[in-house]
NUVO-992670 format. One record per residue: x, y, z of N, C-alpha, C in turn; residue in three letters. Coordinates in nm, 2 decimals, decimal comma. Atoms other than C-alpha are relative to their C-alpha. Layout:
N
X:Y:Z:X:Y:Z:X:Y:Z:ALA;
...
REM end
This chain:
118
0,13:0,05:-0,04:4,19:-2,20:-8,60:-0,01:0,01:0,15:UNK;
0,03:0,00:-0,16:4,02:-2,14:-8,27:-0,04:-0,15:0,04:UNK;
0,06:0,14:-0,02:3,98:-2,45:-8,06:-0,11:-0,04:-0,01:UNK;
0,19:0,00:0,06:3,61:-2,42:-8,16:0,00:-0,04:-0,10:UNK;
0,00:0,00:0,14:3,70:-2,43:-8,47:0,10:-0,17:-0,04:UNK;
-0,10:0,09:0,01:3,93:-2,70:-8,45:-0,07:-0,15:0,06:UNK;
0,10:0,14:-0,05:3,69:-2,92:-8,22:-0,12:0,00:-0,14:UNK;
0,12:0,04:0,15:3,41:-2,87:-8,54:0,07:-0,06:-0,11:UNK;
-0,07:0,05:0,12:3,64:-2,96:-8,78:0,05:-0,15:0,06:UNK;
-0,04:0,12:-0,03:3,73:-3,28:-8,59:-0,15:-0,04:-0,02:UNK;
0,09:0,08:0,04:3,38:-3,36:-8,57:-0,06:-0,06:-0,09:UNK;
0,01:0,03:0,11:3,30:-3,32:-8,89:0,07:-0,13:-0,07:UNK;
-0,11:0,04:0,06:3,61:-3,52:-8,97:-0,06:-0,19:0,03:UNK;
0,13:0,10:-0,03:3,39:-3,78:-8,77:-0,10:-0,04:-0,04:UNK;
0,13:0,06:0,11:3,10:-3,80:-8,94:0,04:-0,02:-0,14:UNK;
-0,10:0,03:0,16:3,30:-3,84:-9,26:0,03:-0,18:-0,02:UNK;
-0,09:0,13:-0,04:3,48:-4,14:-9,12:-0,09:-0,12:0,04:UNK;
0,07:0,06:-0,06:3,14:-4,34:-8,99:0,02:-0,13:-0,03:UNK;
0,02:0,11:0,10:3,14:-4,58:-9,26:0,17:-0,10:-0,01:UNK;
-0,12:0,06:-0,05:3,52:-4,68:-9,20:-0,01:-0,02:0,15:UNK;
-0,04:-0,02:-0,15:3,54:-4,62:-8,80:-0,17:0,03:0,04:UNK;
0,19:-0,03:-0,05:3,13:-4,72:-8,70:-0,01:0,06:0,16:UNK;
-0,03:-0,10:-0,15:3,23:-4,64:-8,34:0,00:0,12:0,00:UNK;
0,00:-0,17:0,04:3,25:-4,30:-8,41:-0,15:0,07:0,03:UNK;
0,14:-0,04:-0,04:2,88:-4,27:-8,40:-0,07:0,04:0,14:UNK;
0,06:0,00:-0,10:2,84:-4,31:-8,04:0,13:0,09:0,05:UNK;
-0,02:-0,11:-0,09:3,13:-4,03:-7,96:-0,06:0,12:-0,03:UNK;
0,09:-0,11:-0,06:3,02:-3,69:-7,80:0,11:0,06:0,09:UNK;
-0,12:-0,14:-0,02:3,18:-3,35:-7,68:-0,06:0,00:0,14:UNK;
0,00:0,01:-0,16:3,17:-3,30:-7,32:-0,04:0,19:0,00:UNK;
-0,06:-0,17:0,03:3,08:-2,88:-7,32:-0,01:0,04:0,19:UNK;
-0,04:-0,05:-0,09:3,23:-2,80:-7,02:0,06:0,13:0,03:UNK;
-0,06:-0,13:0,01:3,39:-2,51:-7,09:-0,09:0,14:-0,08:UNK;
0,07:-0,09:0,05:3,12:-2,32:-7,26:-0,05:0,10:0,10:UNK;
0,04:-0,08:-0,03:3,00:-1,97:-7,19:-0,13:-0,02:0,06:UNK;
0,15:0,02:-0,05:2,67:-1,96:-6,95:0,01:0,07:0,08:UNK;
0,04:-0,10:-0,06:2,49:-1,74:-6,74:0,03:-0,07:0,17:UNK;
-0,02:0,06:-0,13:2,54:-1,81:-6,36:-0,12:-0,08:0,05:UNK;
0,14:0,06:-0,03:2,19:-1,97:-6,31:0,04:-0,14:-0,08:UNK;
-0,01:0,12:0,11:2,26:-2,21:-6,61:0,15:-0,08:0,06:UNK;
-0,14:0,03:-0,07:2,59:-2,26:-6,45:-0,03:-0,10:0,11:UNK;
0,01:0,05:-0,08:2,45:-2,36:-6,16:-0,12:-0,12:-0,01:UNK;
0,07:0,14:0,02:2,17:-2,58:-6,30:0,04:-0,11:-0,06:UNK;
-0,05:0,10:0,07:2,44:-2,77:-6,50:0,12:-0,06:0,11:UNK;
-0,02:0,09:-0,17:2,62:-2,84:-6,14:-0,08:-0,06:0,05:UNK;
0,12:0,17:-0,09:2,34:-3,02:-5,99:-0,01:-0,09:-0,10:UNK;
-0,01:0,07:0,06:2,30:-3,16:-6,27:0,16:-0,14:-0,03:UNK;
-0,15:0,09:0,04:2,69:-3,33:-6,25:0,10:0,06:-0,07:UNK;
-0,11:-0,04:0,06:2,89:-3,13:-6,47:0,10:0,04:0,13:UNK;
-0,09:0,04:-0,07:3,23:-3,14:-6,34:0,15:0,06:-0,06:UNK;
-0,14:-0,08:0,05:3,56:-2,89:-6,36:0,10:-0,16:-0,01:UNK;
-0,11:0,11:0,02:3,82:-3,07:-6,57:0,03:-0,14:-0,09:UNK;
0,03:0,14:0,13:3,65:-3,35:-6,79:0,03:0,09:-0,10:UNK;
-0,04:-0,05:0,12:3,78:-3,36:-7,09:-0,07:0,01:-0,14:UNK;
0,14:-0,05:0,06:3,63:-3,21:-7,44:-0,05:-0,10:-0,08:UNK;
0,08:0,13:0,12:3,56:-3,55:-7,64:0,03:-0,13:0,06:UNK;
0,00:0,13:-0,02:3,49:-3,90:-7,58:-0,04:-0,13:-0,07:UNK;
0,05:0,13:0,04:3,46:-4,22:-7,74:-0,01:-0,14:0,04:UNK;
0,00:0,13:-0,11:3,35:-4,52:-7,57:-0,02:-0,12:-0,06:UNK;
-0,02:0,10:0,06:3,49:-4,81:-7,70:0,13:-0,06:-0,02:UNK;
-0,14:0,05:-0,05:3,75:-5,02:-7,59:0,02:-0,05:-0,16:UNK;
-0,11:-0,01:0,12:4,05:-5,07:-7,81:0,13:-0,01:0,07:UNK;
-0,13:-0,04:-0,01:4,41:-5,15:-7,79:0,00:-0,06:0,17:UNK;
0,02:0,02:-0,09:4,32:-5,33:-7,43:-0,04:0,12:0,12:UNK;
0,00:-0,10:-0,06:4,22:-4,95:-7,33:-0,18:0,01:0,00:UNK;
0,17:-0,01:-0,04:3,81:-4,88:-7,19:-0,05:0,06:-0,09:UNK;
0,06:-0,12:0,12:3,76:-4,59:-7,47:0,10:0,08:0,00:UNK;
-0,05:-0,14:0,00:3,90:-4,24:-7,54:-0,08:0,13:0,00:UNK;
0,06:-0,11:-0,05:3,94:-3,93:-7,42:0,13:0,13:-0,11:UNK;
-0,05:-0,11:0,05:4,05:-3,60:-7,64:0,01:0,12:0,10:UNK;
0,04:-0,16:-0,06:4,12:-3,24:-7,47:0,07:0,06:-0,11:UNK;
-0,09:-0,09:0,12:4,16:-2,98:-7,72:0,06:0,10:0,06:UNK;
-0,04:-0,15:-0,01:4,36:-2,69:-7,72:0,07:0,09:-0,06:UNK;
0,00:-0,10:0,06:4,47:-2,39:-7,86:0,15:0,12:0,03:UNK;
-0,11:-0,08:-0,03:4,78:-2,18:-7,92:0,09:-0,08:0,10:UNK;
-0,05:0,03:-0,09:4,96:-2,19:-7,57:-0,03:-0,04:0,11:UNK;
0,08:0,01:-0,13:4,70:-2,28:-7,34:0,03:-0,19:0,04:UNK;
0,00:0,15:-0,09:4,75:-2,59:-7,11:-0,09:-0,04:0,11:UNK;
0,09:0,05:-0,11:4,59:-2,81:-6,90:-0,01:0,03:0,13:UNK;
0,02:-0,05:-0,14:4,41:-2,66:-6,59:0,05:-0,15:0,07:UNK;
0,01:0,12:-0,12:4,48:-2,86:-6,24:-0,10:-0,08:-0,05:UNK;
0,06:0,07:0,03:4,17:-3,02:-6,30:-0,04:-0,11:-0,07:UNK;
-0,05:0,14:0,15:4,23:-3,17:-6,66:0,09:-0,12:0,06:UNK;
-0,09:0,10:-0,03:4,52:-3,29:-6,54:0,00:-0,09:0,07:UNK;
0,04:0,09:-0,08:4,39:-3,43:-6,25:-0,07:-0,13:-0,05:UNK;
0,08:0,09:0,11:4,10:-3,59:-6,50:0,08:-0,14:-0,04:UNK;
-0,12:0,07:0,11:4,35:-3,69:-6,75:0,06:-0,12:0,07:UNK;
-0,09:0,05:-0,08:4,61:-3,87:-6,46:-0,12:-0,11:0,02:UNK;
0,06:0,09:-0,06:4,27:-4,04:-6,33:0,00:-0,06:-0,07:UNK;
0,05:0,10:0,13:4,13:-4,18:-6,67:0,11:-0,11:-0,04:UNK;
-0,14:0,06:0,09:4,48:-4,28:-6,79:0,02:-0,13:0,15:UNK;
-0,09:0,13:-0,11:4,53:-4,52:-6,47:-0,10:-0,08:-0,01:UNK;
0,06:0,09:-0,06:4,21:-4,68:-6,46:-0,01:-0,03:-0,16:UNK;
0,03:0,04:0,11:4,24:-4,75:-6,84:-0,06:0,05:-0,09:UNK;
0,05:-0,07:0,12:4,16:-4,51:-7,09:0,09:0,06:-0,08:UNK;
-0,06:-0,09:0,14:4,33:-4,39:-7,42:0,00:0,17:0,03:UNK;
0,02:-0,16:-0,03:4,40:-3,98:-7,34:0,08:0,05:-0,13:UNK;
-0,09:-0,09:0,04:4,53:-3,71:-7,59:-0,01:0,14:-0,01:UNK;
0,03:-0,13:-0,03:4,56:-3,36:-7,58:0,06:0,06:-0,15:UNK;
0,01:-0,09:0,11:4,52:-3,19:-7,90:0,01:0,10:-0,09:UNK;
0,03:-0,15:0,03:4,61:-2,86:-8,06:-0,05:0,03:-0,13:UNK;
0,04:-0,01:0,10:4,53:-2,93:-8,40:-0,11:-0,12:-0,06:UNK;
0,09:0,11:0,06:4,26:-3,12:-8,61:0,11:-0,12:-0,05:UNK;
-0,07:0,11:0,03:4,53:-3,35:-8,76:0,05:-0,05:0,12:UNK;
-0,03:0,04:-0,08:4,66:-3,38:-8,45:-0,09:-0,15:0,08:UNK;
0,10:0,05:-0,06:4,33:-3,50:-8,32:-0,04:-0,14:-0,05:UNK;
0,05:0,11:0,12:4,27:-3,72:-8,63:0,12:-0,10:0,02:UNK;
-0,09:0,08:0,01:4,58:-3,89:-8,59:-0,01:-0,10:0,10:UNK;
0,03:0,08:-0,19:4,52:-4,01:-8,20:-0,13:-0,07:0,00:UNK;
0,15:0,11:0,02:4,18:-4,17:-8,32:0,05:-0,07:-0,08:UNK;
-0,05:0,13:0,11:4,33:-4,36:-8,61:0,07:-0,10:0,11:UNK;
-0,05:0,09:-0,09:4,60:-4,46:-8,38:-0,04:-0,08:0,10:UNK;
0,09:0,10:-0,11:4,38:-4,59:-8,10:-0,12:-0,06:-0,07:UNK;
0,11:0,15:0,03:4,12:-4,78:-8,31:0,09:-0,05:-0,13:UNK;
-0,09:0,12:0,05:4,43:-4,92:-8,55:0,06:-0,11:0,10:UNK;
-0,07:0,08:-0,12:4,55:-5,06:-8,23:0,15:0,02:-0,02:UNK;
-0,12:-0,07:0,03:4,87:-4,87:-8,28:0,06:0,06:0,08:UNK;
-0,02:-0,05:-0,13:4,89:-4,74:-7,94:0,12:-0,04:0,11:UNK;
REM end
């Protein structure tokens, strides 16, 4: 699975789960990393987009943590500087972080952070 494929299949796996995990509703994919033309590039910088946020978010404290944050990834690929920088910030000022390569993977790090298992 490509991490495309792997972040739709988590989503999905989310709207599945509403009715158990209601929170769920109000997470949302960050597309930071998506393909765009240099114009659109540049209108989603003024706009705020920002190298390094990570690709999912659910906002909703849990486990004494503010929300969570997913980054996916794929094969062998690792976190740029910037993730990591991200990641390092979130994680200090109180946020749930996990980095991802697979949909179970993914599914597992949400159960565990809204079982309070963390």
């Amino acid at each position: 699975m490509s991490e495309h494929q792997t972040q739709v299949a988590f989503v999905q796996w989310c709207a599945a789960k509403k009715n158990k995990y209601p929170m769920l509703e109000f997470s949302y994919a960050i597309p930071n990393a998506s393909k765009r033309t240099p114009a659109m590039a540049s209108w989603m910088k003024a706009e705020g987009m920002r190298k390094g946020v990570l690709d999912w978010c659910l906002p909703f404290p849990c486990a004494g943590f503010h929300g969570m944050y997913i980054e996916f990834k794929h094969g062998k690929n690792k976190l740029t500087a910037e993730q990591d920088e991200f990641m390092n910030y979130v994680r200090r000022i109180g946020y749930y972080v996990a980095v991802c390569y697979t949909v179970d993977e993914a599914i597992a790090a949400v159960e565990l952070y809204l079982e309070a298992d963390v």
